[in-house]
C-alpha positions as CSV (number, residue, x, y, z in Angstrom):
1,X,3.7,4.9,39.6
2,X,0.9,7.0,38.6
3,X,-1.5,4.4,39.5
4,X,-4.5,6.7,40.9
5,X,-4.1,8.5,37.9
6,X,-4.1,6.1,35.4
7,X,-7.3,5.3,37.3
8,X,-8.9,8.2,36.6
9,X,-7.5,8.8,33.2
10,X,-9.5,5.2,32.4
11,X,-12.5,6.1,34.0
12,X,-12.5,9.0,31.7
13,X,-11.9,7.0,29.1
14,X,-15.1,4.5,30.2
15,X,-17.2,7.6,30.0
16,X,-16.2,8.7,26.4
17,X,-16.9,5.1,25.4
18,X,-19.9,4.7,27.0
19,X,-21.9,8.0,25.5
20,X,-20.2,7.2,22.1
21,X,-20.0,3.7,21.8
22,X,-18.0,2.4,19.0
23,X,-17.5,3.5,15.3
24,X,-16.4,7.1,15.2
25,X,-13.0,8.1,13.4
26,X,-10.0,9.1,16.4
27,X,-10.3,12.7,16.4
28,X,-13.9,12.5,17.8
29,X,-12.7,10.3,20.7
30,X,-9.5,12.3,21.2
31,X,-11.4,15.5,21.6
32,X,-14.3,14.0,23.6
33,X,-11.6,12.7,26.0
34,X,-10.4,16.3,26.4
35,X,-13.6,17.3,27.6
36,X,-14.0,14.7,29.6
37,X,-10.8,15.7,31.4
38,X,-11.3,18.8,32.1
39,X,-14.5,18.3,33.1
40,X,-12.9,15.7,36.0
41,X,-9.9,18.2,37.1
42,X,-7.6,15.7,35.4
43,X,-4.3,18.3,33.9
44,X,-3.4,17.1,30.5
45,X,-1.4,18.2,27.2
46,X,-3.1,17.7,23.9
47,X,-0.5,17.3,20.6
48,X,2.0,19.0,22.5
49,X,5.4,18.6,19.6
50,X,8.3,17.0,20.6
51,X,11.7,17.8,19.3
52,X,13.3,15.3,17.6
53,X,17.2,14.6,16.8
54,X,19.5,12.0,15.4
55,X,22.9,12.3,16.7
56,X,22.8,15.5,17.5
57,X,21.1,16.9,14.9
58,X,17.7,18.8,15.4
59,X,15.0,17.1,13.1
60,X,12.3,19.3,11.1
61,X,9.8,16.7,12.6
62,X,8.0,16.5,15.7
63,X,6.5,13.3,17.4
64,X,3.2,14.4,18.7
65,X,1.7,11.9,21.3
66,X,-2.0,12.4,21.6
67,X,-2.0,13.2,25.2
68,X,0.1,13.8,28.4
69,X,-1.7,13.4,31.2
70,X,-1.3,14.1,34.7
71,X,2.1,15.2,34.0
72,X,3.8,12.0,33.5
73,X,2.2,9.6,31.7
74,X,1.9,9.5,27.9
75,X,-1.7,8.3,26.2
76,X,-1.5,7.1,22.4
77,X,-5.1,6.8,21.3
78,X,-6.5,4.8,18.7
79,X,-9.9,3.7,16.9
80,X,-9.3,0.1,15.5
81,X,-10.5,-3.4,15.4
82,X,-7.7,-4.0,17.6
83,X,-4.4,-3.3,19.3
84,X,-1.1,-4.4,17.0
85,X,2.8,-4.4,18.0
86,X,3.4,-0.8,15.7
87,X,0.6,0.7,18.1
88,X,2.5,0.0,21.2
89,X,6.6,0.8,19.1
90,X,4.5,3.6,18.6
91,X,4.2,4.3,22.0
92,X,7.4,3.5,24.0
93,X,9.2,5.7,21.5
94,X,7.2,8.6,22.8
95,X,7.4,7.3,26.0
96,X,11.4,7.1,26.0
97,X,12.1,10.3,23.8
98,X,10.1,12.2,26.9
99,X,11.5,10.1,29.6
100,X,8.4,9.2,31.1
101,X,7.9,5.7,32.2
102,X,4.3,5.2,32.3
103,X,2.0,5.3,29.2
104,X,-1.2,4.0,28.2
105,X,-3.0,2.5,25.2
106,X,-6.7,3.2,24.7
107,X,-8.5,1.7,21.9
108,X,-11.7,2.8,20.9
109,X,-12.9,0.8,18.4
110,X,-14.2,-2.3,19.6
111,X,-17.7,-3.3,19.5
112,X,-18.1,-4.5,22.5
113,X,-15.7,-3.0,24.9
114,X,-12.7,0.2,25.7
115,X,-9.8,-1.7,25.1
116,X,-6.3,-0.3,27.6
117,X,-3.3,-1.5,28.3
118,X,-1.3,0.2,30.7
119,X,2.9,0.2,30.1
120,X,5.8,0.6,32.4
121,X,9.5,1.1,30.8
122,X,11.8,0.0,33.7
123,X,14.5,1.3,32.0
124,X,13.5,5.1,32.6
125,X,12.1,4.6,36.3
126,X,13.8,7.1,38.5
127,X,14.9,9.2,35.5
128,X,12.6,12.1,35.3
């Protein structure tokens, strides 16, 4: 499920990190990932808001994951010291309120290294 493009979205990813390095604040990464998409052919959404509702209701809020990619797998961002449980709530409730199964985690901000984790929500196979 999306597995040659979650490829490709990380070897974007490797890129970014690899003419940056570590250190800069989010925005720089987010936006240098971007570039580095289009500059591969990969099709991606940017901030793209998401309704919102509770029971039934229409929120005034948006969720705004940092990136769609490909179509059907949702990319949360970040520039920490590390990867913590919030990051990756953060994550599947974007993933479920879109119904897409497949999102990644891509950490920046370690010294030494990209840090991804790649997710699968069984639950919501089959249902987009």
């Amino acid at each position: 499920m999306f597995e040659d493009e979650g490829y490709k979205l990380i070897g974007a990813a490797f890129e970014v990190f690899n003419q940056l390095g570590y250190g800069m604040a989010e925005e720089i990464y987010h936006q240098s990932l971007e570039i580095e998409l289009a500059l591969r052919g990969i099709p991606y959404v940017s901030k793209q808001p998401i309704t919102a509702t509770y029971k039934g209701h229409q929120l005034e809020t948006f969720f705004k994951p940092d990136l769609i990619v490909s179509g059907g797998m949702v990319v949360e961002l970040k520039a920490v010291s590390d990867l913590v449980p919030e990051h990756e709530a953060q994550l599947f409730n974007y993933m479920r309120i879109i119904n897409h199964p497949v999102g990644y985690l891509v950490n920046f901000g370690q010294p030494n290294a990209l840090q991804w984790k790649r997710y699968i929500l069984s639950d919501l196979r089959g249902k987009n």
